[in-house]
C-alpha positions in Angstrom: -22.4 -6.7 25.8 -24.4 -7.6 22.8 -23.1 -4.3 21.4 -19.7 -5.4 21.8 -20.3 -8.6 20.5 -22.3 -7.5 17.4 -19.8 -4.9 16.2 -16.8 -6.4 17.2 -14.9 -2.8 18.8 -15.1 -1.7 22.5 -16.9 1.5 23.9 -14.6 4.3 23.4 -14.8 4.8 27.1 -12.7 2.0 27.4 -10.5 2.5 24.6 -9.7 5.8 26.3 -8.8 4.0 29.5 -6.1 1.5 27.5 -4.7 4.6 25.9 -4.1 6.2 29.0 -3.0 2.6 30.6 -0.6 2.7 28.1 0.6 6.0 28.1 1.3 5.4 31.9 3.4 2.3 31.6 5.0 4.4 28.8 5.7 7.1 31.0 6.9 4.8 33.6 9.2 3.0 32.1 11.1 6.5 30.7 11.2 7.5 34.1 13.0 4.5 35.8 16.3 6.2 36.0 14.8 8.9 38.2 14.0 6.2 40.5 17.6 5.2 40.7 18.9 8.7 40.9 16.1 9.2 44.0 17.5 6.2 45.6 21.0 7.3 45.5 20.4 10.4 46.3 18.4 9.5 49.9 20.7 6.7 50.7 24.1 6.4 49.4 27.1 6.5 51.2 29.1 9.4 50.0 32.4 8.3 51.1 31.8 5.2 48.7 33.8 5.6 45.6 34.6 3.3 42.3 37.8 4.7 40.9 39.2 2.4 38.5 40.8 4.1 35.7 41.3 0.8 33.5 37.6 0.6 33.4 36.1 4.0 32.8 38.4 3.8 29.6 37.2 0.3 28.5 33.5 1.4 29.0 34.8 4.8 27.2 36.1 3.4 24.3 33.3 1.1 23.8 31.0 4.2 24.1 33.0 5.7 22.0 32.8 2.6 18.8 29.4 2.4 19.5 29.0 6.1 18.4 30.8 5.7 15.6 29.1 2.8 14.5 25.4 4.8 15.3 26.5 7.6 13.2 27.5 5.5 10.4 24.1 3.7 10.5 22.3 6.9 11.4 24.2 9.0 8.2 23.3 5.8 5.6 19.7 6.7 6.4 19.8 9.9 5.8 21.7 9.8 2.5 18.7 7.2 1.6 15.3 9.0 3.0 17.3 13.0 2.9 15.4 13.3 6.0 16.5 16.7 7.9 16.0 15.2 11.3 18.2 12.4 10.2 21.2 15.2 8.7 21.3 16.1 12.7 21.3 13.3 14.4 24.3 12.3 12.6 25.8 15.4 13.7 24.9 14.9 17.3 26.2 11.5 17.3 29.3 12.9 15.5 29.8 15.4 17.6 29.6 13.5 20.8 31.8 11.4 19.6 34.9 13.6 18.8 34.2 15.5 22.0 33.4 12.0 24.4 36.3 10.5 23.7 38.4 13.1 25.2 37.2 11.9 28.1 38.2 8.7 28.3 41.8 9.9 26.7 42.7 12.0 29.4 41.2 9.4 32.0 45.0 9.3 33.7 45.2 12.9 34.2 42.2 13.1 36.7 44.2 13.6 39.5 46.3 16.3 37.9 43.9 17.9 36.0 40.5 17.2 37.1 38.7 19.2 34.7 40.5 18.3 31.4 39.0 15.1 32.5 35.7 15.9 33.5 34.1 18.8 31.5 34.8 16.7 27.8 31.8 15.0 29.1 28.7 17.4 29.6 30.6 19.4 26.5 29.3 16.3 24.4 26.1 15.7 25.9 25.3 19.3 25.5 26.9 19.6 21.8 24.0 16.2 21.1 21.2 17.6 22.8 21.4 20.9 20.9 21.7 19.3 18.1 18.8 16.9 18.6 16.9 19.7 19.7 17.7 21.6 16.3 16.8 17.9 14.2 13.4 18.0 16.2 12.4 21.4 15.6 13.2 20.3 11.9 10.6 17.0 11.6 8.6 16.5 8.9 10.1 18.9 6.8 10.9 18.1 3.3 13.8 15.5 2.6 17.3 17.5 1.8 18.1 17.1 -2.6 20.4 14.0 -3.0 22.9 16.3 -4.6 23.1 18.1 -1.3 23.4 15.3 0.8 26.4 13.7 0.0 28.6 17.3 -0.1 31.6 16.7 1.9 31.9 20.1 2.5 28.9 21.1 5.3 30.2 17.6 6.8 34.0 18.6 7.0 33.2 22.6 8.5 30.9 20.2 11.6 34.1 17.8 11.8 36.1 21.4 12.4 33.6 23.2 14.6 33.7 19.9 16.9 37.2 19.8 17.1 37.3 23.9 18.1 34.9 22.7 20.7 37.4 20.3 22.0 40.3 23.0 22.0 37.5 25.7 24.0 37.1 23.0 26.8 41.0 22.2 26.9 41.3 26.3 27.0 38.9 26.3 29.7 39.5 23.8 31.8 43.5 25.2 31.9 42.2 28.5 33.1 41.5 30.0 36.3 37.5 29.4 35.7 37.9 25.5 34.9 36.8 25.0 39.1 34.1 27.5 39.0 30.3 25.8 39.8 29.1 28.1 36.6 30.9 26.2 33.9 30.4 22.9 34.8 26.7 23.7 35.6 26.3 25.7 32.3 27.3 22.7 30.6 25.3 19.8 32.2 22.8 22.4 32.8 22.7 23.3 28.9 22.2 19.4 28.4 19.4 18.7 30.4 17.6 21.8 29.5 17.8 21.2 25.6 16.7 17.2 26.6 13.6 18.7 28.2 12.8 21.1 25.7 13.3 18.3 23.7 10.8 15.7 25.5 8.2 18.6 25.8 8.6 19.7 21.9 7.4 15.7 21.1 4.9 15.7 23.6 3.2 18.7 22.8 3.5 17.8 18.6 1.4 14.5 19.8 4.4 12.6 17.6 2.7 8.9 18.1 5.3 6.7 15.5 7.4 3.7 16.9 10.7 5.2 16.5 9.7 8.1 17.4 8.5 6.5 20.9 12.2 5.6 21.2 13.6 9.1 20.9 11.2 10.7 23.1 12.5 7.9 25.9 16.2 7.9 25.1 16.1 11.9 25.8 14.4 11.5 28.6 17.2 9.5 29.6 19.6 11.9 28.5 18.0 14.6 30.1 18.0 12.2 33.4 21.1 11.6 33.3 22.5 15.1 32.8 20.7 15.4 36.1 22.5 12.7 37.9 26.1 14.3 36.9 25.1 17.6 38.5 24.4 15.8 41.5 27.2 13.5 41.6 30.4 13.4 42.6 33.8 11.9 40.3 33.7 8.4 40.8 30.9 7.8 43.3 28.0 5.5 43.0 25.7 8.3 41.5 28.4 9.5 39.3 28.4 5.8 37.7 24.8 5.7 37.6 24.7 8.9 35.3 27.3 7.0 32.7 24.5 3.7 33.1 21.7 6.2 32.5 22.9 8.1 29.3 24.5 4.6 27.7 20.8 3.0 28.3 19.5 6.0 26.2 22.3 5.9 23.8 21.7 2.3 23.4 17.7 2.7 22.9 18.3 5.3 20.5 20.5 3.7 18.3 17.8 0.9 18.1 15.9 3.1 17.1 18.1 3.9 14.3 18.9 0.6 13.3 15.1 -0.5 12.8 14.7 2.8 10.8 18.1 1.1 8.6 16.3 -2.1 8.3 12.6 -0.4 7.2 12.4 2.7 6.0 15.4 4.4 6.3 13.3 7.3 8.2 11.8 8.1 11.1 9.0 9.7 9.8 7.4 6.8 7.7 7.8 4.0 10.3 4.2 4.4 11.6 2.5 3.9 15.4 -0.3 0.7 15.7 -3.2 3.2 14.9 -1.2 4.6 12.1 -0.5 1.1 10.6 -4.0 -0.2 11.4 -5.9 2.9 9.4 -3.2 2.4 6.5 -3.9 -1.3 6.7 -7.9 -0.3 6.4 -6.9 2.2 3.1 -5.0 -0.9 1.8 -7.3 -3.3 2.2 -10.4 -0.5 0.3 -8.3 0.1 -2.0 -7.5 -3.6 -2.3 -11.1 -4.7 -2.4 -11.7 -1.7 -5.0 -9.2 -2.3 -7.1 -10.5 -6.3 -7.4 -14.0 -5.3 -8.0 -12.6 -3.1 -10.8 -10.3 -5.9 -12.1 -14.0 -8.1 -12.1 -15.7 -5.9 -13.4 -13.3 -5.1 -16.4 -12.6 -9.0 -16.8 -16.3 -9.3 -17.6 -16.5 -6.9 -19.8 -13.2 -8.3 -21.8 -15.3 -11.4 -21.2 -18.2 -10.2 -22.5 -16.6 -8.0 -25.5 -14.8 -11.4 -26.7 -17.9 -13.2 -26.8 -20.1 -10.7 -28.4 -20.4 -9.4 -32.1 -19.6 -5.6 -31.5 -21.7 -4.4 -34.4 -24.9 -6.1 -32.6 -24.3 -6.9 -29.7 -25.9 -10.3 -30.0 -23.2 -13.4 -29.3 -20.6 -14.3 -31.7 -19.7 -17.6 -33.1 -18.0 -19.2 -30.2 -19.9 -18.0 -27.3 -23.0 -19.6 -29.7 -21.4 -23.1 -30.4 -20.5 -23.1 -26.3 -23.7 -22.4 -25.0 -24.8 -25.3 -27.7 -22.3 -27.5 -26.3 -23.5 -27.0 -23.1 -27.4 -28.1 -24.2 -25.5 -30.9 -25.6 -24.5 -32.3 -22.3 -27.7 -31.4 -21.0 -29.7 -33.1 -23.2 -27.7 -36.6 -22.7 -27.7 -35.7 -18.8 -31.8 -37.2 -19.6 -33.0 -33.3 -20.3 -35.4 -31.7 -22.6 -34.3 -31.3 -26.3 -33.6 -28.2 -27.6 -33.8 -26.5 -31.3 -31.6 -24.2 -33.3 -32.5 -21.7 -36.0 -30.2 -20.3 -38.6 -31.5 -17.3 -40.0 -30.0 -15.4 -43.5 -31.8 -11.9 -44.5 -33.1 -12.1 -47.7 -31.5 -10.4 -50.8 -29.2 -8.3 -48.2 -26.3 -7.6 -50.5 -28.7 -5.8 -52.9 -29.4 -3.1 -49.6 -26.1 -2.7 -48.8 -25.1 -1.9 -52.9 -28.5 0.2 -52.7 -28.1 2.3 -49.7 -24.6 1.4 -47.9 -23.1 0.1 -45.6 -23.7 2.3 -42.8 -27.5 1.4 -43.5 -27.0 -2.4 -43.3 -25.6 -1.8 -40.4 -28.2 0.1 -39.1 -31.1 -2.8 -40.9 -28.6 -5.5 -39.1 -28.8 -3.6 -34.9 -32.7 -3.6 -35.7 -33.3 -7.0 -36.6 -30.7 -8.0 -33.7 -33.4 -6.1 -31.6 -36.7 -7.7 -33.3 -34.9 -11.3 -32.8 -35.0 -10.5 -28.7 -38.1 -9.4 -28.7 -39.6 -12.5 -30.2 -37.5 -15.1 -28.1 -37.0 -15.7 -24.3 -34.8 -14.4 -21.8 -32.7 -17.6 -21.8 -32.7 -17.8 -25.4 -30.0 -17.0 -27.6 -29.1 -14.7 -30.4 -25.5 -15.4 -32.4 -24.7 -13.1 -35.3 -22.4 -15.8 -37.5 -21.5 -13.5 -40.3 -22.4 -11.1 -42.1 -26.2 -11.1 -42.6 -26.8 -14.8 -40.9 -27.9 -15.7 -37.8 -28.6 -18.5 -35.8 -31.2 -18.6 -32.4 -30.8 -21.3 -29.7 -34.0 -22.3 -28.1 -33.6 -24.4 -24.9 -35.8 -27.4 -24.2 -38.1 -26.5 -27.1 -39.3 -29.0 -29.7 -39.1 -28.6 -33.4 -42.7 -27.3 -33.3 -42.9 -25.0 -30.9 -39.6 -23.6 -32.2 -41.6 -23.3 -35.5 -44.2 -21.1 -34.4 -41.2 -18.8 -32.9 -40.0 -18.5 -36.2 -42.6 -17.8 -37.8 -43.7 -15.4 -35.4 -40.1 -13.8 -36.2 -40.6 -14.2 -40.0 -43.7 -12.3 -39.9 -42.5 -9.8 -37.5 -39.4 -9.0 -39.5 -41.9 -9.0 -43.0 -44.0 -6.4 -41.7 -41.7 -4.1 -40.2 -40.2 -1.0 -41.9 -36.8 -0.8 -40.8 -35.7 2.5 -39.9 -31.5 4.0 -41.1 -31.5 7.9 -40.7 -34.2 9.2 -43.0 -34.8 6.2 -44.7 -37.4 4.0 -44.4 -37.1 0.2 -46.0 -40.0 -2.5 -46.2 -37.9 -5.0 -48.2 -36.5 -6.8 -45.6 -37.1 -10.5 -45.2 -35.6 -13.5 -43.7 -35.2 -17.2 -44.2 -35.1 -19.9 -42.0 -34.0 -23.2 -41.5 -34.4 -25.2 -38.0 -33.1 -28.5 -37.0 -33.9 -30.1 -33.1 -31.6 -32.1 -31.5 -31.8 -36.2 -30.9 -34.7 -36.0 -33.8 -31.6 -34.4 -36.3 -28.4 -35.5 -34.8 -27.0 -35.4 -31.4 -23.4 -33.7 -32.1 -23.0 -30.1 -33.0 -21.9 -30.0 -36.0 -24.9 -32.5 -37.3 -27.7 -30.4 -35.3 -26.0 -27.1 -37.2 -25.3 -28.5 -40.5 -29.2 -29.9 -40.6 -30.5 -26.3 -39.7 -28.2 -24.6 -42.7 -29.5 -27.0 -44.9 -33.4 -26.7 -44.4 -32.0 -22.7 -44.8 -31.2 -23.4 -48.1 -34.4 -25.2 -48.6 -35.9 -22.1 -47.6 -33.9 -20.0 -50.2 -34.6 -22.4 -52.6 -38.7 -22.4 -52.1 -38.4 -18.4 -52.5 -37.2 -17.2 -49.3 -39.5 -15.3 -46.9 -39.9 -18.7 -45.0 -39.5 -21.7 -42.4 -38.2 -25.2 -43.4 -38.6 -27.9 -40.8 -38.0 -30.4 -43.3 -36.9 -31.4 -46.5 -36.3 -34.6 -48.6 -33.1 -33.5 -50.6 -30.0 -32.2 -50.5 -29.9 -28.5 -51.5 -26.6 -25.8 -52.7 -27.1 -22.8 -50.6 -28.5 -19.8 -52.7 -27.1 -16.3 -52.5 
């Protein structure tokens, strides 16, 4: 139990059993006509009959619209997804159409010709079962070209075969074999063969999807009812029940169809609850990848726009906000903080010396040295082309002096390293200004530490300025 609980899914022992629980009712429920056509069978009356003309034409001609109206449906699908299995399930629905309807047309003449009546209707169901049996044996293979599918051509020869099928049952039922068992049996005996082949083709592919549930049911029914005309008789109770049976199946199929319309247009991509809830599980990775991805990329934009890209150390704005944010931290009753601005001394005079590409290379290192001197939470902003400027949080103006002289020294002593030359003429100057004791807005705190920068310039650079009594111009 704790098990269960913990991971949240049930043993497979007992997912097994809901699978087969639900295959069962499944099964079930596709064979409810059989129980009807047992029942009959054992207990009607046979001298019980129905025969009202009037209706078996209504419920004809209604069959009849209803297959027109499933073709149309079932043929805008296929035009849209190209789906083979599609392509002839239009055609069985076509077919049975042209070929059904005969059947109710020459309703009146069943007591003159029994068998131009009668055999127009297992000649359709047999015409729709081969054909659904040919769409099965074609799923899943690749959608027809859309040039291809709206040809009238293939359409128009089916319209012609169909209509040569209804002049081979009017032959035969004129002739002298019309009454023989064999022809009737051969063609409600063709049906339900084809159904079942049908019904065991999808069980044995394990075909699990939704609709595809639907066809496997409606040809049972089908194959049931085909059944139920071999044993009936015209216009008795089991006779009746085979036209119930095969318009229940006509009926689930066309649902079928018409969810497939209002989806997918297919019956391949409409997906069974396992199906859907795997997908869902891909969706939902690849959801949560493709966020972590958009994260991560956000903070590096994030971090690009706040960064110089030459050194890596801040830029301009991402300094003055993180000074900002002292600021309000400082008048929130905290610890004052200090600010150095830094200029390398004489650094036009290496980049006319040596170039660019070894200023650059003197600008990373120093970048480098700054870090190295500072702490973790400190802050290094490069705000232009050889000046700097450090934030120190809750530090005073002297301890922030000894940092920068530490710095000073450090930078003084180093030979800085560009390809195969090595330079020991670097120096800085720098000026640095604590808030409250210099100002308490940005630009004051900022403006104090350029000026004691100057100072420094002034003095003969190579130093730290805390203080100074007058107001200096800034040296080159």
């Amino acid at each position: 139990m704790s098990n269960i609980i913990a991971t949240g899914e049930p043993p497979e022992a007992v997912r097994l059993i809901i699978k087969v629980y639900a295959s069962l009712l499944l099964a079930g429920f596709a064979l409810i006509p059989a129980y009807l056509i047992g029942y009959l069978f054992y207990f009607q009356d046979p001298t019980l009959l129905y025969e009202d003309h009037a209706f078996h034409i209504i419920a004809i001609t209604a069959a009849t619209l209803e297959g027109l109206f499933v073709t149309y449906v079932t043929w805008r699908c296929y035009q849209s997804s190209g789906e083979p299995l599609l392509r002839w399930m239009t055609l069985g629905f076509l077919g049975f159409v042209l070929i059904y309807s005969l059947h109710g047309a020459f309703t009146g003449l069943a007591h003159h010709n029994i068998w131009l009546f009668l055999l127009y209707g297992p000649a359709s169901r047999l015409v729709m079962a081969v054909l659904l049996f040919v769409g099965m044996l074609s799923y899943h293979r690749p959608p027809d070209a859309a040039d291809q599918r709206m040809k009238p051509r293939p359409w128009l020869t089916w319209i012609g075969l169909f209509l040569l099928v209804d002049l081979a049952v009017a032959y035969v039922a004129n002739s002298s074999i019309a009454g023989a068992l064999a022809v009737r049996l051969s063609l409600e005996g063709g049906a339900l063969v084809f159904s079942t082949l049908n019904v065991a083709m999808l069980l044995l592919r394990r075909v699990r999807s939704q609709l595809m549930v639907i066809f496997v049911i409606s040809v049972t029914a089908f194959a049931l009812s085909s059944l139920a005309f071999i044993l009936a008789r015209p216009w008795n109770h089991m006779w009746w029940l085979a036209h119930a049976i095969f318009a229940a199946g006509f009926f689930l199929l066309s649902y079928g169809v018409v969810q497939a319309f209002l989806t997918t247009r297919s019956f391949s991509r409409i997906y069974s609850q396992e199906e859907l809830m795997v997908r869902l599980a891909e969706a939902m990775e690849y959801t949560e990848n493709a966020l972590q991805e958009l994260q991560r990329t956000n903070q590096e934009l994030g971090h690009l726009a706040a960064t110089d890209p030459l050194t890596g150390a801040d830029n301009r704005r991402r300094f003055m906000e993180r000074v900002e944010a002292e600021i309000g931290r400082t008048k929130r009753g905290g610890a004052p903080f200090s600010v150095l601005a830094l200029d390398l001394d004489n650094f036009k005079s290496i980049n006319d010396r040596f170039g660019h590409q070894v200023g650059d290379d003197i600008l990373k290192e120093f970048v480098q040295k700054c870090l190295d001197s500072i702490r973790p939470y400190d802050g290094v902003a490069r705000v232009g082309g050889e000046e700097f400027m450090i934030l120190l949080p809750q530090t005073s103006l002297e301890g922030a002096h000894v940092i920068a002289e530490r710095l000073r020294t450090t930078v003084a002593n180093t030979s800085f390293n560009s390809g195969f030359q090595r330079l020991t003429v670097v120096t800085v100057s720098i000026g640095i200004s604590q808030s409250g004791h210099d100002g308490d807005t940005i630009e004051a705190i900022l403006h104090v530490a350029d000026q004691r920068l100057y100072h420094a310039k002034h003095q003969g650079r190579n130093r730290v300025v805390t203080t100074i009594k007058t107001s200096l111009q800034p040296l080159p």
